[in-house]
N, C-alpha and C positions, 0 to 999 in steps of 0.2 A: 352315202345316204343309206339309211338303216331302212332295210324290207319289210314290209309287214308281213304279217303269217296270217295261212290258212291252215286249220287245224278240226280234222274229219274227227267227233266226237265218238266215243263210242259206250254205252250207256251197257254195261253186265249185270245180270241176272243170272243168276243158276247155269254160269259157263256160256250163255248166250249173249248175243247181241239181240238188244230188244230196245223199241222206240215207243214214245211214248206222247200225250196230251196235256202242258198243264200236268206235266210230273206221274201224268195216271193212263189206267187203259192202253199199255202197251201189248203192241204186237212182236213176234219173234223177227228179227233182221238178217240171221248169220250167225256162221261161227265167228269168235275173231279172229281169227289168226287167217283166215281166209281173208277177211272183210281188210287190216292190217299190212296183209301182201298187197288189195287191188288199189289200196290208197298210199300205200309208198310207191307203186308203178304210176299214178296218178300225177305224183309229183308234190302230194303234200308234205309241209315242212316239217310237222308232229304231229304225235296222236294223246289224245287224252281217254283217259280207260277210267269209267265210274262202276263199280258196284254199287249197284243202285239202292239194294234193297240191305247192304252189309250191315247200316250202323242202327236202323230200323231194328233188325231182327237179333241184332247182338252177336254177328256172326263176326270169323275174325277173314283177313284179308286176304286176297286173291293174289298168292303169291305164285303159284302153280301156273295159272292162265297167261301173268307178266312174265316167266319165264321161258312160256310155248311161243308166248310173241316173239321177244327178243333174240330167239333162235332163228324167226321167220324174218324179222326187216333188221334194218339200220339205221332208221331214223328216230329222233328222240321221241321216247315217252314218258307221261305223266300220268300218274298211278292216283286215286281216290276210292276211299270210300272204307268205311273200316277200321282206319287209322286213330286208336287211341290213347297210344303211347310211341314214344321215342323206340322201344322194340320196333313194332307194330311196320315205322317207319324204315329201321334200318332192314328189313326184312326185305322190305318191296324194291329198294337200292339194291341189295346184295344179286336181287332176283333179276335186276336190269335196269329197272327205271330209272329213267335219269332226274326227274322231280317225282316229288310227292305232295299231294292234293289236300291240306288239314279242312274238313266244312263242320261236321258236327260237332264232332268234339274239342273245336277250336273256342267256341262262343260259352264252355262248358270251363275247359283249362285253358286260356289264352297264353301260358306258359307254354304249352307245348309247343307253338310257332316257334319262341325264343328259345327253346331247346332242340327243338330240329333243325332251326337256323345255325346255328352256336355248332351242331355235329356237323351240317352235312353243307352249310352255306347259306345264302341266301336265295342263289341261284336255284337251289334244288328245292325251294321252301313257296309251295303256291297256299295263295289263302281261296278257297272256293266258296261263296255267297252266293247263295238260293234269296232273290230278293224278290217283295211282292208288293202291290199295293194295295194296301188295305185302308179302308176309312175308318177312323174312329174316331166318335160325335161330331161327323159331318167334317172333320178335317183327312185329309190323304196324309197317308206317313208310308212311307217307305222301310219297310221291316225286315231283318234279316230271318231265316226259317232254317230249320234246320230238319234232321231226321227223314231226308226224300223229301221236304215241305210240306211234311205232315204237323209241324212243331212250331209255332210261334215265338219270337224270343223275346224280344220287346226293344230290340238293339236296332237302334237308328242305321240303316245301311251306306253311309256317307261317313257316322262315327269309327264304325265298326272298321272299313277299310282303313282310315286312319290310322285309329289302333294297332291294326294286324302291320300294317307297313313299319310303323315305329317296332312294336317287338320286333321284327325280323324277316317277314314276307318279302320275298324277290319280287312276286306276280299275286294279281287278283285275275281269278275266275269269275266273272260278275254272269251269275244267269238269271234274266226278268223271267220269273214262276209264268206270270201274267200270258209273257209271250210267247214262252216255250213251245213248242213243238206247234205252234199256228199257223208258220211261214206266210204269216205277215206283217215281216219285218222287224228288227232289233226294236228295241225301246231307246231309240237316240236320247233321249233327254237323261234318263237314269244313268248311262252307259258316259254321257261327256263331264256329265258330273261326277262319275266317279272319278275319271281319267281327270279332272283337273286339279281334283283332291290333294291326290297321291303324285310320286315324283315314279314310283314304279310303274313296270308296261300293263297295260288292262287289255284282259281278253275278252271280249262283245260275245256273248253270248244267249240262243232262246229268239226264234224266229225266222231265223232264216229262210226266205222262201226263193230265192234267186239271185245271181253273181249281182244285183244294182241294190239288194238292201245290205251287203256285203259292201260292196262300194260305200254307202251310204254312213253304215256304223264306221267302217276304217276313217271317212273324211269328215264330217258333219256329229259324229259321237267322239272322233279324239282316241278312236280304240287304237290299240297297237296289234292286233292279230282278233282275227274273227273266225269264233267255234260253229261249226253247224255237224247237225244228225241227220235230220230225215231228207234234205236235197241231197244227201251224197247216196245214204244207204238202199234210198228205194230206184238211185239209178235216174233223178230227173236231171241233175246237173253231175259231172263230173269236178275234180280239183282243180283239174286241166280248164273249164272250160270259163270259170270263176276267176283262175288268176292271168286268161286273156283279155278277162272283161274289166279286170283290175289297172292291167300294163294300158287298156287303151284310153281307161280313165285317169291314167297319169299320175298310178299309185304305186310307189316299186315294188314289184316281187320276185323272189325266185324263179325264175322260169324254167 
């Protein structure tokens, strides 16, 4: 039986760990490579590392930081943010990562999946969607956003995974803007929709507020591994204490 994952997010800014609201008003969290070590002693399965603010500001990517990590733990990571070329990408590999994260400038060159797929695999090739719902003339659509979700694209977020799967994507990062950093709870509905789309694993992500909406998205959304930030970083739940609430609801994990 194949395990689901828990996977402690970790959101970079200017070498920091910082968390945030609805993508906004974040506070400082950590070093990471601190933060890194107490969540692989936790027992998490991955980590995933965003520079938050990289593709916003036109800066290039945090290959320095993926390197300090991967001196500190052993367990896989996945690198985002930044990334707008096939360099850009083998950079952050060379540096340790074992995936890498396409979001903005995926929806810009949708090539670039199929050509990171094509070097580095499929496995190493995640598509990350910032989705939201927005109303427009009284209908709800579900939009893909890009740029820290400062950016509207006008891409269907149901097409859009599709797409990104056929070019080449191993995994979707699916984070509801909406729910993010609220901690109260995934957006089931967006999140099983995606997963019924695609034939690849979906990562639930944006909401998190305790081991039962983690249960919740893993059984009733279809997710195959569930991201969370601020229940890990501000210390209210541990990875540990998530994936005992996981095993007694009858959901395999690594223990």
């Amino acid at each position: 039986m194949l395990t689901k994952r828990i996977i402690p997010c970790l959101d970079v800014d200017a070498g920091r760990v910082v968390k945030g609201v609805n993508f906004f008003d974040h506070v400082d969290a950590g070093d990471p490579v601190e933060q890194a070590k107490r969540y692989e002693q936790q027992g998490a399965d991955e980590l995933v590392f965003y520079d938050i603010s990289a593709s916003h500001e036109g800066r290039g990517i945090m290959a320095d930081v993926v390197a300090r990590v991967v001196d500190s733990v052993f367990m896989p990571l996945t690198v985002g943010g930044g990334i707008r070329t096939v360099d850009d990408a083998t950079r952050l590999i060379q540096a340790g990562a074992e995936k890498v994260s396409l979001n903005s400038a995926a929806p810009k060159n949708p090539q670039l999946i199929a050509d990171v797929a094509r070097k580095f695999g499929r496995c190493a090739t995640v598509l990350a969607i910032d989705a939201n719902r927005v109303m427009y003339n009284g209908t709800e659509f579900w939009e893909v956003f890009i740029n820290g979700g400062r950016t509207a694209t006008g891409l269907d977020v149901l097409e859009w995974a599709k797409r990104g799967e056929a070019l080449g994507a191993g995994e979707i990062v699916l984070n509801v803007m909406n729910a993010d950093g609220t901690k109260q709870g995934f957006d089931i509905e967006m999140t099983r929709a995606v997963s019924d789309a695609v034939k690849i694993p979906v990562v639930a992500s944006g909401g998190a507020g305790s081991p039962a909406d983690m249960l919740d998205v893993l059984i009733a959304g279809h997710a195959d591994a569930a991201l969370a930030a601020s229940i890990f970083h501000f210390g209210q739940y541990t990875v540990s204490d998530v994936k005992k609430h996981l095993h007694a609801g009858g959901v395999a994990v690594r223990l």
